[in-house]
C-alpha positions in Angstrom: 78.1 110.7 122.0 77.9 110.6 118.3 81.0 109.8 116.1 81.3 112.6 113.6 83.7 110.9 111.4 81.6 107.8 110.8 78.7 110.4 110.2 78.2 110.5 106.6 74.7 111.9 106.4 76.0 115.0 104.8 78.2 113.6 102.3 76.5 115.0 99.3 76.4 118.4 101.2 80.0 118.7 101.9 80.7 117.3 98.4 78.8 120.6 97.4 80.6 122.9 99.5 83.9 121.5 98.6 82.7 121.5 94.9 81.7 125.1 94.7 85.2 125.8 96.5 87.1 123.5 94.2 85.6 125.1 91.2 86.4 128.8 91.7 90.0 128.2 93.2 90.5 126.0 89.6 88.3 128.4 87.5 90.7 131.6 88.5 94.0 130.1 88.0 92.9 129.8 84.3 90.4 132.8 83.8 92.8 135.3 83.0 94.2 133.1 80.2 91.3 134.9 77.8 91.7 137.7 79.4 95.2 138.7 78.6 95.1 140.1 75.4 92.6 142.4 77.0 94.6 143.3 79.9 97.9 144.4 77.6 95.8 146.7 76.0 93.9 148.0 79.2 96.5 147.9 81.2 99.0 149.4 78.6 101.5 146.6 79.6 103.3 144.0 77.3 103.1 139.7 77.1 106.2 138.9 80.0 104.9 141.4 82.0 101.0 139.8 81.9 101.9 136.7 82.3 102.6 137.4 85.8 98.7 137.9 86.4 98.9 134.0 86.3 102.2 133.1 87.1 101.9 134.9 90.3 98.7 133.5 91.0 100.5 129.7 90.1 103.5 130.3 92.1 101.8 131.2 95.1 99.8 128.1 94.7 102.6 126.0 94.2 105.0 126.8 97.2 102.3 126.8 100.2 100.4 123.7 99.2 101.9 121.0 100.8 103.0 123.2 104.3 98.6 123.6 103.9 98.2 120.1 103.6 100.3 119.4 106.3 98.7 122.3 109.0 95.5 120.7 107.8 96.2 117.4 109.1 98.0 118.3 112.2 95.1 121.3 113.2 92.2 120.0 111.6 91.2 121.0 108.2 87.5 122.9 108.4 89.4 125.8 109.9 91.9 126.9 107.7 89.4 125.8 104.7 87.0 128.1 105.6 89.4 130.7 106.2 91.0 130.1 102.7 87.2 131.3 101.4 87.5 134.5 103.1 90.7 135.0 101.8 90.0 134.1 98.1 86.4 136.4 98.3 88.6 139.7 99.4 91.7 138.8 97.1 89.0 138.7 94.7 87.6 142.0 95.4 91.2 143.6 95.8 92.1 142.3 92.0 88.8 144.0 90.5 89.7 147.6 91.9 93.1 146.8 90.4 94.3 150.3 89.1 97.2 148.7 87.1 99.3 145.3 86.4 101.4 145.6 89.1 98.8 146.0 91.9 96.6 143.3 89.8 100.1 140.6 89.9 100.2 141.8 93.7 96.1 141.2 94.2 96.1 137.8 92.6 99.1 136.4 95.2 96.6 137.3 98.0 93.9 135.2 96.1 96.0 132.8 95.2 96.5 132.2 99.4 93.4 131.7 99.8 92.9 129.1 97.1 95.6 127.3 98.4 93.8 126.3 101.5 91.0 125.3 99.3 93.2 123.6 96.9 95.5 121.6 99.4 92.5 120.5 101.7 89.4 119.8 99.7 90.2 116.6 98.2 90.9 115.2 101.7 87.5 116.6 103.2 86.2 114.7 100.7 87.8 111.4 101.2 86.7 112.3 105.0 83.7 112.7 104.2 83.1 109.5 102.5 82.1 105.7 103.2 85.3 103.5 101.6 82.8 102.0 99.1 81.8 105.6 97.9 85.0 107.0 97.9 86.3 106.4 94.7 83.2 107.9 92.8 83.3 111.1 95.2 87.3 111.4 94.4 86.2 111.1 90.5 83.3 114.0 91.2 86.0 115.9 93.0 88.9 115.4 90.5 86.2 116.5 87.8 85.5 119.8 89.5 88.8 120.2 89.5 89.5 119.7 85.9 86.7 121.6 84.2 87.2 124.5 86.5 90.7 124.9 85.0 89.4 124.7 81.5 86.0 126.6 82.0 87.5 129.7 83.0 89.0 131.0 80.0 85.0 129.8 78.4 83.6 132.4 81.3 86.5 135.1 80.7 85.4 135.2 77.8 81.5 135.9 78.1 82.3 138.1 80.2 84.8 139.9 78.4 82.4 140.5 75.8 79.5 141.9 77.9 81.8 143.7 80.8 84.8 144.8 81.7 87.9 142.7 82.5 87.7 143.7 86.0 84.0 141.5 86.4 86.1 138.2 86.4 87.2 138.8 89.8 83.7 140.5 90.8 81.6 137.4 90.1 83.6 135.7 92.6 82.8 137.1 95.5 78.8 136.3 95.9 79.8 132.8 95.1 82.6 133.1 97.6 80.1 133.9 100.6 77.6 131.8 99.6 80.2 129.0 100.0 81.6 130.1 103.4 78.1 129.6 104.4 78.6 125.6 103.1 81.7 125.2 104.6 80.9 126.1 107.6 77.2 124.8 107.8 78.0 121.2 106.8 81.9 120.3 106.6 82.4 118.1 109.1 85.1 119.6 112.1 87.0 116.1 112.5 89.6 116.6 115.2 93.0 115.2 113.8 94.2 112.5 116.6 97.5 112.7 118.5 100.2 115.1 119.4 101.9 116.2 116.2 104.5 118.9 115.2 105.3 121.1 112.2 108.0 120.5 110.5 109.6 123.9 109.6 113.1 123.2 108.4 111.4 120.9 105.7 108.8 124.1 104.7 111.4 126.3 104.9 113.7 124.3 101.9 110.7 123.0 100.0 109.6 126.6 99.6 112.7 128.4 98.6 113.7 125.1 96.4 109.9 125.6 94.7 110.3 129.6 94.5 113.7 129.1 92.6 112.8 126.4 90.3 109.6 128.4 89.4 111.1 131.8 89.1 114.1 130.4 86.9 111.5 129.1 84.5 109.6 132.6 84.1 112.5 134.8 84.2 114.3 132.9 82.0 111.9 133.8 79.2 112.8 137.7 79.6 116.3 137.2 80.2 117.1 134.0 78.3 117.6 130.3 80.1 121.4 130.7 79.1 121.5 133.9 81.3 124.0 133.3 84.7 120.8 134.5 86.9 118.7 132.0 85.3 121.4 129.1 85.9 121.9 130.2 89.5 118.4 129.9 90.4 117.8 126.5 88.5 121.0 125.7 90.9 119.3 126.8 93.9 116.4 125.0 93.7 118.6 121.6 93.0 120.4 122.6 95.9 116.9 123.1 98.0 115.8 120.5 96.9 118.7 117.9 97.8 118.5 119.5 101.0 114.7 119.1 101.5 115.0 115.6 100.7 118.0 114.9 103.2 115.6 116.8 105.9 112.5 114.6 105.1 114.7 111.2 105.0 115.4 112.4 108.9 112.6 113.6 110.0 110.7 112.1 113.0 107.5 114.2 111.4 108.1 114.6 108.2 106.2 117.3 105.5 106.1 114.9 103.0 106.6 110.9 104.5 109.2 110.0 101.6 108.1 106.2 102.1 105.2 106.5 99.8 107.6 107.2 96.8 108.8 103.5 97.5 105.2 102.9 95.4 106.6 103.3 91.9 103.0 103.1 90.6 101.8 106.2 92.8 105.0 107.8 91.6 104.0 107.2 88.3 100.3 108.6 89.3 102.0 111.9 90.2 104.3 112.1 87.1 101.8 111.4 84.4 99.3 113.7 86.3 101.8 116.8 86.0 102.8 115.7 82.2 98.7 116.4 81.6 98.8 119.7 82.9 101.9 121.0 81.7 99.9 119.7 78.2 96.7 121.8 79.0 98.3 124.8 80.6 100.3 125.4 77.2 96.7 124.8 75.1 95.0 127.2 77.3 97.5 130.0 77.4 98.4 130.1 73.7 94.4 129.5 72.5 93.2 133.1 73.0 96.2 134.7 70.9 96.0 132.5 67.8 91.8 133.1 67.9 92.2 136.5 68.1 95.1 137.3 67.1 95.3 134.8 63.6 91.5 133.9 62.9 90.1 137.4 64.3 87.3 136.3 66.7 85.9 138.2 69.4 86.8 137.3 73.1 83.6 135.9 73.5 83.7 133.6 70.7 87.2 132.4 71.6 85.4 131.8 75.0 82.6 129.6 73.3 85.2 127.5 71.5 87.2 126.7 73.9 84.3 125.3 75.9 84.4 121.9 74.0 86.8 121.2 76.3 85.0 121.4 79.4 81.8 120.5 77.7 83.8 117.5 76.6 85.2 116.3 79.8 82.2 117.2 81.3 80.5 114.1 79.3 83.1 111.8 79.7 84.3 112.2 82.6 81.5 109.8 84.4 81.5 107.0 81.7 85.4 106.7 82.9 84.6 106.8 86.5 82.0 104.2 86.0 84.8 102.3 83.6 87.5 102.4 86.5 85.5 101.3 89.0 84.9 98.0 86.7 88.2 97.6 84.8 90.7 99.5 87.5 92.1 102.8 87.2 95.2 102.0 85.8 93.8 101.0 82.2 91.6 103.7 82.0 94.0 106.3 82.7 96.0 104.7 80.1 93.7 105.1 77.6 93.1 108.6 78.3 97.1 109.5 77.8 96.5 108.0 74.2 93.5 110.0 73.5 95.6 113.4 74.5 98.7 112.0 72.9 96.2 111.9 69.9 95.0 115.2 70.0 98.1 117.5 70.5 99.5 115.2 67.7 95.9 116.4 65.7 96.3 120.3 66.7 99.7 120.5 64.7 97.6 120.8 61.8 96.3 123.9 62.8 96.2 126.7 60.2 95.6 130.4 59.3 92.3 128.8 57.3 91.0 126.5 60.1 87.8 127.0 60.4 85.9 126.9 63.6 84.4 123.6 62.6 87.6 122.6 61.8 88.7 124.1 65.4 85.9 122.2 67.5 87.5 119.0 66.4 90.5 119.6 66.4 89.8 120.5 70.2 87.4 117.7 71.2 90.2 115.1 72.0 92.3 117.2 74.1 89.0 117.3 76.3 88.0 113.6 76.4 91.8 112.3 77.2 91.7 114.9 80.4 88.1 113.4 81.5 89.3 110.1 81.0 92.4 110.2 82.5 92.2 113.0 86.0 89.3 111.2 87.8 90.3 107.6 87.7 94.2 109.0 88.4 93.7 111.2 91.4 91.4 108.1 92.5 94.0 105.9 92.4 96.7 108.6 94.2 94.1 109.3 97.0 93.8 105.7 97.7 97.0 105.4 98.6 96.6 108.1 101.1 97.0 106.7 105.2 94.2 108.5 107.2 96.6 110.5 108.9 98.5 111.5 105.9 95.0 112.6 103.8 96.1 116.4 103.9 99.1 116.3 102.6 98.6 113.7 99.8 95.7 115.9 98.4 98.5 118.6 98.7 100.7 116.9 96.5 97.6 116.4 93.9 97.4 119.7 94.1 101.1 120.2 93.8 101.8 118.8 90.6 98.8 119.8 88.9 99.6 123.4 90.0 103.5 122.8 88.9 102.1 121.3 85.7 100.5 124.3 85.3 103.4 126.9 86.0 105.4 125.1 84.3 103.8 124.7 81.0 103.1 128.4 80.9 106.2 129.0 81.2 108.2 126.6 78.5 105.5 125.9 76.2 104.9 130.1 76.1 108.5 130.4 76.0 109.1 128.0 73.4 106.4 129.8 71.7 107.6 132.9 71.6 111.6 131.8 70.6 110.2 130.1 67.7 107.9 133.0 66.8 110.7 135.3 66.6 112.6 132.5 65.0 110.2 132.2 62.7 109.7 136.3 62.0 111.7 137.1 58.6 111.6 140.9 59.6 114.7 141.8 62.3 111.9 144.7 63.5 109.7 142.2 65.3 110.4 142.6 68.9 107.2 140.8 70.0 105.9 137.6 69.7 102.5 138.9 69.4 103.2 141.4 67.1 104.5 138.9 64.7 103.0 137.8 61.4 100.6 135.1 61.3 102.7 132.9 59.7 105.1 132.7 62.1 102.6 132.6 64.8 101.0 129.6 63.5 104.5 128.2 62.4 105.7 128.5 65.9 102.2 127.3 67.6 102.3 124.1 65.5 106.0 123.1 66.6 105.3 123.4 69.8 102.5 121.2 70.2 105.1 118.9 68.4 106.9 119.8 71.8 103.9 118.9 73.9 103.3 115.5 72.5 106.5 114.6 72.5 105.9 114.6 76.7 103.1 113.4 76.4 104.6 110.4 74.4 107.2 109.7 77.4 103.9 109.6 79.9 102.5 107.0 77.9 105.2 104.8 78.0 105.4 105.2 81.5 101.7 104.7 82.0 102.1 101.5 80.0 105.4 100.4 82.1 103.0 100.9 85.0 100.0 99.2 83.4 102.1 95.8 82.6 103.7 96.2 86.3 100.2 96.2 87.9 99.3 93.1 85.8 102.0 91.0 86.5 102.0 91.8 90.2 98.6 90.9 90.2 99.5 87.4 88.4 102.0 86.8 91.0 99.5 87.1 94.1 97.3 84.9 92.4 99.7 82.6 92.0 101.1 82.6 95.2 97.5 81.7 96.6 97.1 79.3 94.3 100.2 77.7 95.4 99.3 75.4 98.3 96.5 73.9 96.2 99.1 73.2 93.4 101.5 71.6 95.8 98.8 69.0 97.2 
């Protein structure tokens, strides 16, 4: 009988499937960015309120990827991927007919469900699906998918934006969506996880509510103030959670997450850095669309076109750094992308009520080649640390923290946004941040891509802590080899 999991005749196939998956999961948590000065005037709602169109979609994403991961590697993962493209095509169709923001907010969480079973599991089908020695170039194709869908989608939004209606960038999901259901299940591979293994609900249970807290404390706090007692007692609930989570996992004969792989400082590190990135992009891409149309006056569909030198960017780069890890390592290379990001949010400060879009594109450009350096190499380098039996629930932590990353630099770096715009705002009549004058906008926007490269700064250092680590360990082992022939 053949071995299906040493069959990798339809690696490249899978690696389409998954791709096509990866994409529109990633393209639709940042879509809507464009989209939502559109949707306050269509919907007749206000900023908080439509931030929720993502935020939902986020949070969703965030507290159900790693229980995903996990039921992927205990049941076997084709399944509930497959089903997670049913899901996302009629979540998809639901948020279309959307008659209003609150049925859109309630729509997108049933998308979001189905793009966390993409999300969580097609990293590992990949790694699955794989030869070792091919592995780290299909994790860099993978993790590139990954990154340009998140940027791309506020490009599409906007084309379409400007030729449709808003409700068209749900609809052009669903041929793709059973197109790809088709892939999945013509040529993913059904491997049969091995052994006897049980979920582990008390640790679900407290990671959820400790993710659900900690997320909703960072959104509500924007309407009702991060000083607010209800803000506080959720920011205490999720520390509480999350304590408890840990004590569960530290116990655990099964565990949701095996805390032991934290005892790698450098995959630690990995993880960190990686959320610092998208906590960076997320606050780029959400604030973007307001200062082009709201400051320089361009149409949706030219804010779409200039944001695409990000993913057009990445896009070139991104295999040039896969090549380069494979030859130098990932840690250097990753590295150097932090510094090219840390260079460009420290650039974009200088943006202005007179920058041109010129001016714009390169001001833009390096924000786009530090992600393509840096996210293929790094989720390379996270994945390889993945035991075979632990595959799903790894790629549901890379999933995790971009997703957090995400949701969490909506929230602050559009909070901070808005406190300084009002800040900013000489008139005591400005209730709204958008409604602001441009000054204060722009004022406000600059500071807090200050704020962003400030993080940025501490992921460096740690990305250079972890670079010299890496180096010296490697010194030691060669020394210690070396050390017999010495001695004689």
């Amino acid at each position: 009988m053949e071995n299906t999991e040493k069959d990798y005749s339809r690696k490249w196939y899978v690696m389409a499937a998954i791709s096509m998956g990866t994409l529109l999961a990633t393209i639709d948590s940042s879509i809507v960015n464009v989209a939502l000065p559109t949707l306050v005037r269509e919907l007749k709602t206000d900023f908080p309120t439509v931030q929720w169109v993502v935020l939902a979609y986020l949070l969703t994403l965030a507290v159900l990827l790693l229980s995903v991961g996990r039921l992927g590697d205990m049941i076997g993962k084709k399944r509930i991927y497959t089903v997670g493209f049913g899901i996302f095509t009629l979540g998809s169709f639901l948020c279309g007919l959307a008659p209003n923001v609150y049925l859109l907010i309630l729509f997108r969480v049933v998308q979001a469900l189905g793009a966390t079973m993409i999300m969580a599991l097609g990293v590992a089908i990949v790694t699955e699906s794989f030869p070792p020695k091919e592995r780290g170039k299909a994790l860099g194709i993978s993790g590139t998918m990954v990154s340009i869908g998140i940027v791309i989608g506020p490009t599409l939004g906007g084309l379409i934006l400007d030729l449709l209606s808003w409700n068209w960038i749900f609809y052009v999901n669903i041929p793709v969506g059973i197109l790809g259901i088709f892939m999945v299940s013509r040529f993913v591979p059904d491997i049969k996880p091995v052994g006897k293994q049980r979920f582990d609900f008390l640790g679900a249970v407290t990671l959820f509510i400790s993710l659900l807290a900690f997320l909703s404390a960072l959104t509500i706090g924007q309407n009702i103030g991060f000083g607010d007692y209800r803000t506080i007692a959720l920011f205490v609930v999720w520390a509480i959670f999350l304590g408890t989570f840990i004590f569960v996992e530290s116990r655990a004969i099964q565990p949701m997450i095996d805390l032991t792989l934290f005892r790698n400082s450098l995959f630690s590190i990995n993880l960190i850095t990686g959320f610092i990135t998208f906590v960076s992009i997320a606050g780029t891409l959400i604030l973007m669309p307001f200062f082009l149309e709201n400051i320089l006056n361009y149409s949706t569909r030219q804010v779409g076109l200039l944001i695409a030198v990000v993913p057009i960017s990445m896009g070139v780069i991104a295999p040039i750094a896969g090549s380069l890890s494979d030859r130098f390592g990932s840690r250097i290379i990753t590295f150097i992308g932090l510094g090219i990001l840390l260079f460009g949010y420290s650039y974009l400060t200088s943006l202005s009520g007179q920058t041109s879009s010129h001016s714009f594109v390169l001001l833009l450009l390096p924000i786009g080649l530090g992600m393509g350096t840096f996210q293929s190499p790094n989720n390379s380098a996270i994945m390889g640390t993945a035991p075979p039996d632990k595959l799903g629930v790894v790629s549901g932590m890379l999933s995790l923290t971009r997703t957090l990353g995400q949701s969490t630099g909506i929230a602050v770096n559009g909070a901070i946004w808005a406190a300084l715009t009002l800040n900013h705002s000489e008139s005591t009549q400005v209730t709204s941040a958008t409604n602001a004058p441009a000054v204060a906008q722009v004022s406000a926007l600059q500071n807090t891509y200050i704020f962003i490269a400030s993080i940025l700064l501490v992921g460096l250092v740690l990305a250079l802590w972890a670079l010299l680590k890496e180096r010296r360990m490697k010194v030691t082992t060669r020394n210690l080899e070396e050390e017999p022939t010495i001695s004689d």
